[in-house]
C-alpha positions as CSV (number, residue, x, y, z in Angstrom):
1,X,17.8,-29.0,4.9
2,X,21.1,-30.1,7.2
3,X,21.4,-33.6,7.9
4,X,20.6,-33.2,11.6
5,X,17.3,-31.3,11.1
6,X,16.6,-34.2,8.5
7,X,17.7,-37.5,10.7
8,X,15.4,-35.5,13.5
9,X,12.4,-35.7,11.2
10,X,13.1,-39.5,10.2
11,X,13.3,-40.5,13.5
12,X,10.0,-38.8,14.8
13,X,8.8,-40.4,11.7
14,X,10.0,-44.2,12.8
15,X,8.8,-43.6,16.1
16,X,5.4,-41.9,15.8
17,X,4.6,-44.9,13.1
18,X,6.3,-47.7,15.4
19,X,5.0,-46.4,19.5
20,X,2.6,-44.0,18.6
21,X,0.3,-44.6,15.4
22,X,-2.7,-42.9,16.4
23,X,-0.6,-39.7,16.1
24,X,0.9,-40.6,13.0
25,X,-1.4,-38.8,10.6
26,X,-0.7,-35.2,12.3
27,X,3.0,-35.6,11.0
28,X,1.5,-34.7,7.6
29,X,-0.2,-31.5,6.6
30,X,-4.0,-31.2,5.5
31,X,-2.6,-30.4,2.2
32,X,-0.3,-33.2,2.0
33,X,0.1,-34.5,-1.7
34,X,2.0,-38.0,-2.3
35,X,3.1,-39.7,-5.6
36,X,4.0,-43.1,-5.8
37,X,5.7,-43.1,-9.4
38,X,6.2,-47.3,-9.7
39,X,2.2,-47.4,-9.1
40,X,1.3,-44.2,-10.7
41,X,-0.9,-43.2,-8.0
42,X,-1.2,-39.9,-6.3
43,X,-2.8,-39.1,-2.7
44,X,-3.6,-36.8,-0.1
45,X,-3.3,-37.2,3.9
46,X,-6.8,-39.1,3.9
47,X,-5.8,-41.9,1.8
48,X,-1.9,-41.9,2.8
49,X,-3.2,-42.8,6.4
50,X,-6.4,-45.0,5.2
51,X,-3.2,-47.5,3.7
52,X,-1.0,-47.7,6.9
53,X,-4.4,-48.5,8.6
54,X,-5.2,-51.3,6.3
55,X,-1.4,-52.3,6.6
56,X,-1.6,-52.1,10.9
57,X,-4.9,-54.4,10.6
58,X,-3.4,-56.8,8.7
59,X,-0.1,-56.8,10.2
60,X,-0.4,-55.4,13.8
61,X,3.4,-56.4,14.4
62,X,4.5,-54.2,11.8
63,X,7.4,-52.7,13.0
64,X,9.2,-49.3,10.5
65,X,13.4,-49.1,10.7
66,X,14.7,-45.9,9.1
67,X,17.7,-47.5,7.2
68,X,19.0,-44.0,5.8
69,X,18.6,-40.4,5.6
70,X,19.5,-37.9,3.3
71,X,19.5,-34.4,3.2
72,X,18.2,-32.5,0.8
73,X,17.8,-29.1,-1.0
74,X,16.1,-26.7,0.3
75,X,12.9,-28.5,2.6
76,X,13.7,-31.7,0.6
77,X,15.4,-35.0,2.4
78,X,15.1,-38.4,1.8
79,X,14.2,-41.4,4.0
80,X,15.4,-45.2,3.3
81,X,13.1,-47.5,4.9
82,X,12.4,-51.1,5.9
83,X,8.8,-52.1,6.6
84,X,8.2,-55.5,8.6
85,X,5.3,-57.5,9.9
86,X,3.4,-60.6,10.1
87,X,0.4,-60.8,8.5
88,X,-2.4,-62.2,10.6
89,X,-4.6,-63.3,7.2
90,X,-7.1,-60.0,7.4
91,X,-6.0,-58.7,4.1
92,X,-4.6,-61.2,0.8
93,X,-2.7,-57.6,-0.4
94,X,0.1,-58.9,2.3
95,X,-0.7,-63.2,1.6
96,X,-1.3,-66.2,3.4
97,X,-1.8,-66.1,7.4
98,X,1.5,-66.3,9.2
99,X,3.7,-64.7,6.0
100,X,6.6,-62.6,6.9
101,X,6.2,-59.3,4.8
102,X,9.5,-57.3,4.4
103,X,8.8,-54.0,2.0
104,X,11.3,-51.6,1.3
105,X,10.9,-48.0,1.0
106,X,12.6,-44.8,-0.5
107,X,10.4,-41.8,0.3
108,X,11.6,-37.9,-0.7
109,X,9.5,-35.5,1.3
110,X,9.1,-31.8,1.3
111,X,8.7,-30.3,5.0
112,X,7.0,-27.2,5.7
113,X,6.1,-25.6,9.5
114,X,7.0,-29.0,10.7
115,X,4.8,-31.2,8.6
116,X,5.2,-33.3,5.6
117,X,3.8,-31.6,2.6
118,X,4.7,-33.7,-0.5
119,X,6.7,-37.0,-1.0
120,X,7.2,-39.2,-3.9
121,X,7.8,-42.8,-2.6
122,X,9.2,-45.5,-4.2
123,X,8.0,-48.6,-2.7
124,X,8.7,-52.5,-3.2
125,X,5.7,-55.0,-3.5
126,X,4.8,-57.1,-0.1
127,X,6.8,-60.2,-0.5
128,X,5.3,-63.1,1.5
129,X,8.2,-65.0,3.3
130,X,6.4,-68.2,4.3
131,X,2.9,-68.9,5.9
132,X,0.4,-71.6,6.7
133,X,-2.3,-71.3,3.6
């Protein structure tokens, strides 16, 4: 994969996930099979979006900034991320009401027909910044 076609696919990511959630889960295929090696969990497109819709409730200002991309091999590239929100106290995975949660992301994905197929992410922990409790 070129670095344009790759940058193309990270923005629609950042954008779909930022302006137009309810979308976001057609950007993976039905197939889709994720690995997160630092947690040693594995998932398909169900549970991939069931997290980012536990991570929007908490944190409804969450905001995604593509920091990087890579290209890859073949339908490989790789996205550097930066996750940001607030959380509003719904869910104690992202702490106290009012913290600041900043969680960085490295994610390789495989793209095929459009879609994201497989990744393996590497993910930080949420890191609470502050907050009232």
């Amino acid at each position: 994969m070129n670095l344009e076609e790759a940058t193309r696919l990270a923005k629609r990511h950042e954008h779909v996930y930022n302006d137009d959630f309810e979308r976001y889960a057609g950007l993976y295929a039905d197939d889709y099979d994720g690995y997160r090696p630092n947690r040693g969990t594995s998932g398909g497109k169900v549970e991939m979006y069931a997290l980012e819709q536990r991570a929007t409730a908490a944190c409804p200002d969450r905001k995604t900034k593509v920091l990087r991309v890579l290209a890859g091999e073949g339908d490989w590239f790789g996205i550097e991320e930066l996750w940001q929100g607030t959380n509003t106290g719904s869910d104690e995975m992202f702490g106290p009401p009012g913290a600041k949660i900043a969680i960085y992301a490295f994610t390789v994905y495989e793209v095929r027909d459009g879609k994201f197929t497989r990744s393996v992410a590497w993910t930080g922990r949420p890191a609470a910044q502050g907050g009232t409790a």
